[in-house]
Each structure stands twice: as structure tokens, then as C-alpha cells.
C-alpha positions as CSV (number, residue, x, y, z in Angstrom):
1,X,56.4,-30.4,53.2
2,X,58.5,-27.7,53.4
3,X,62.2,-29.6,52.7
4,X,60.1,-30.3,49.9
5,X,59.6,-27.1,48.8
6,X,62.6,-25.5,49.1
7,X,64.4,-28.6,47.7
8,X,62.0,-27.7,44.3
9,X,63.1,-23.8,44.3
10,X,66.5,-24.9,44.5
11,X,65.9,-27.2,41.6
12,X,64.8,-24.5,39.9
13,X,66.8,-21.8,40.7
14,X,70.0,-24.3,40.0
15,X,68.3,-25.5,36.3
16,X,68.0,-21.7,35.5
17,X,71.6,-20.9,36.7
18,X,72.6,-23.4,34.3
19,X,70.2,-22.4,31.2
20,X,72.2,-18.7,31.3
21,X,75.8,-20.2,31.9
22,X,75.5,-22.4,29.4
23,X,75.9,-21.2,25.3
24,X,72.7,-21.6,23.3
25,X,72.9,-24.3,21.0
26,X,69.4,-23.9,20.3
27,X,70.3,-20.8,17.7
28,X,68.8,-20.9,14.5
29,X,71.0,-19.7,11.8
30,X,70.8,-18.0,8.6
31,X,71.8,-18.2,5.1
32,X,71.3,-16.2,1.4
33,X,68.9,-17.3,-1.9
34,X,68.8,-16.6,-5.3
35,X,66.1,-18.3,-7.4
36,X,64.5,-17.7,-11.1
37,X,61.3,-18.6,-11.4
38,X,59.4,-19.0,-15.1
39,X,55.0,-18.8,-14.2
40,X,52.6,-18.9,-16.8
41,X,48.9,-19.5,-16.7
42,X,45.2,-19.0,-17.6
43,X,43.0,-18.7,-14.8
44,X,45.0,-21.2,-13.3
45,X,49.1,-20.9,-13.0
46,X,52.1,-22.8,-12.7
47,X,55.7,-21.9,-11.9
48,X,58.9,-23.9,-12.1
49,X,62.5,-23.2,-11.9
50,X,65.4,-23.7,-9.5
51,X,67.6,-21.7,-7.9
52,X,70.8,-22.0,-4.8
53,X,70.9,-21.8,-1.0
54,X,74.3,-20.7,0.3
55,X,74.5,-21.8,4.1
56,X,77.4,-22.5,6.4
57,X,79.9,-21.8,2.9
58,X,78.2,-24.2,0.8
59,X,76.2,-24.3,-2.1
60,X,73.0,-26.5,-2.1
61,X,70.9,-27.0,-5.4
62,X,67.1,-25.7,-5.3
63,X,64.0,-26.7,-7.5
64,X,60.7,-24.9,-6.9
65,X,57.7,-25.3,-8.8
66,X,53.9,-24.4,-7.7
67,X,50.3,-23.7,-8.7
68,X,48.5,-20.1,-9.1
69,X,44.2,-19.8,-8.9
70,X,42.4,-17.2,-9.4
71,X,43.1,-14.1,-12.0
72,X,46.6,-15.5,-13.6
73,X,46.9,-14.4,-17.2
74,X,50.4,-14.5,-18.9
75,X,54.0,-15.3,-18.5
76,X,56.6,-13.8,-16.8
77,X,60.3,-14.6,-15.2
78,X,61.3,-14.0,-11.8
79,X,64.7,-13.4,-10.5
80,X,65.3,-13.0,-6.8
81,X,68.0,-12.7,-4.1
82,X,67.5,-12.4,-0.3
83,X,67.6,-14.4,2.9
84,X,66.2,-17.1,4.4
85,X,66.5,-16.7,8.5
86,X,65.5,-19.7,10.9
87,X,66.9,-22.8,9.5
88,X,69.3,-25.1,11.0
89,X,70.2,-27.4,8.1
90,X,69.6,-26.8,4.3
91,X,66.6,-28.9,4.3
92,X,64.9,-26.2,6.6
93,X,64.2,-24.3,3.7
94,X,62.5,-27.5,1.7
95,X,58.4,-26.9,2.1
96,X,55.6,-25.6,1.0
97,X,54.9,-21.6,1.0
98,X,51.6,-20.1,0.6
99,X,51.1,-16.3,-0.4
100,X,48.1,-14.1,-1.7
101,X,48.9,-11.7,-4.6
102,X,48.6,-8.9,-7.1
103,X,50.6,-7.7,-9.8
104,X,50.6,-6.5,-13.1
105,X,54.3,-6.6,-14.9
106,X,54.7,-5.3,-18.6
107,X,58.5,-5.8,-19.8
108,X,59.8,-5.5,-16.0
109,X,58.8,-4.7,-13.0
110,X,60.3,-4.8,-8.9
111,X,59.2,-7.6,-6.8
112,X,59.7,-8.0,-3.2
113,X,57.9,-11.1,-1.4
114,X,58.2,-12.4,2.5
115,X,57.1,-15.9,3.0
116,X,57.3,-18.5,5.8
117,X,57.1,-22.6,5.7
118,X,55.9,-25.2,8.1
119,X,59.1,-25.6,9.5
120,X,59.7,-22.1,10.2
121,X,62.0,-21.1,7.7
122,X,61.3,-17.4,6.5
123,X,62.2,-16.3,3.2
124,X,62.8,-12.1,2.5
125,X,63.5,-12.2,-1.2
126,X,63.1,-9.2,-3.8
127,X,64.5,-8.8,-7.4
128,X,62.7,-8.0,-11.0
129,X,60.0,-10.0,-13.4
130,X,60.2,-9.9,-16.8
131,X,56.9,-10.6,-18.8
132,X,53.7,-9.9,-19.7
133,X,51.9,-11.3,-16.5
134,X,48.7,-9.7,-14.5
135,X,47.8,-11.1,-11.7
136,X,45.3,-11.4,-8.6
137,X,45.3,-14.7,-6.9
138,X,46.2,-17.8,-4.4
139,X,49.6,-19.1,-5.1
140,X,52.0,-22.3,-3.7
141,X,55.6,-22.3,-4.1
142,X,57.1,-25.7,-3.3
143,X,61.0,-26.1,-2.2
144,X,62.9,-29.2,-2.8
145,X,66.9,-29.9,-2.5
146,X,67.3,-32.5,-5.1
């Protein structure tokens, strides 16, 4: 019982030697977005538009689109630049995101937004909308890489 023992400790203490020796390949990475959305709506919204991921020195195509419910009343467009942090590949930042909201924008306004997808992908994005667009609901923004 006790070769037993000590033969798991040093199992253990050998398999954690090795994890801090060792360089992480299991770093996520990084990379920058810019995307222009168009929304419109009536009670319920809908948004479309496209945008770029920049990752590892390329450039990879975006399309977005989504659904607003709730108080959506107007038109507006949306132009934003950040990061997106916690993706390995481009398709990382493909998903679904899901936000609650309120806004009013008259000509112009700031916009700063933080969402997340299933796969973990965060996005920190802020830039202006230009519209006539009041708003107070449940919105989806869908990411694809055509």
C-alpha cells in the first residue's frame, strides 16, 4: 500500500514538473474588429451588415445580422472598432451574442458594447451610431465568416 502511494505522489509531482517546464500551447490569442451595422425596426428590430476580423496578419470577411424585441423604434448605423480576446482560429469569433439595451441616438451618438459567445470569444467594441433610433430591448447579433 504504501509503494503504491508514493509511486502516485511521484506521478504527480513528475506530471506537474512537466506542466511548468513545458510552454503553454493552450494560450488563447487575440485579434482587432471593425463592423458597421445598419438596424431598423418597429417593436421588433433587425440588423445586418458586415464587417473584418484581423487575426494572426490576415484579414477574414464578417457578416452579422440579428433580431431586436421589445421598444425598437427607428433606424440607425453603427460603426465599431475594438477587440475580440479568447479565440484560437477566426471561426472563434463565428456565434451567436446576446445583449440587453437602451439607447436613444439623434444624428450621432457614442456606443461602447462588451459581449461574449458560446465559444468564449469576447468582443470589447465602441465607435458612433448615426440615426434616429430609441431603443429599450432584447437583442441577437449573429457572426458568420462567409
Amino acid at each position: 500500500m504504501k509503494i503504491s502511494s508514493a509511486i502516485r505522489v511521484a506521478l504527480l509531482a513528475l506530471t506537474a514538473l512537466a506542466g511548468t517546464a513545458l510552454p503553454s500551447a493552450s494560450h488563447a490569442d487575440e485579434g482587432t474588429v471593425t463592423l458597421v451595422i445598419y438596424k431598423a425596426g418597429w417593436i421588433i428590430g433587425g440588423s445586418g451588415g458586415g464587417g473584418t476580423l484581423y487575426f494572426h496578419g490576415r484579414a477574414y470577411p464578417l457578416s452579422t445580422g440579428g433580431l431586436d424585441y421589445g421598444f425598437v423604434f427607428g433606424g440607425s448605423r453603427t460603426v465599431l472598432h475594438g477587440r475580440v480576446h479568447n479565440i484560437w482560429r477566426p471561426s472563434d469569433i463565428a456565434g451567436v451574442y446576446g445583449a440587453a439595451g437602451a439607447g436613444l441616438t439623434i444624428g450621432g451618438g457614442a456606443r461602447a458594447i462588451v459581449l461574449a459567445n458560446q465559444k468564449g470569444a469576447v468582443l470589447e467594441l465602441s465607435g458612433q451610431q448615426i440615426g434616429l433610433m430609441a431603443n429599450a430591448d432584447l437583442s441577437g447579433l449573429a457572426i458568420t465568416i462567409p
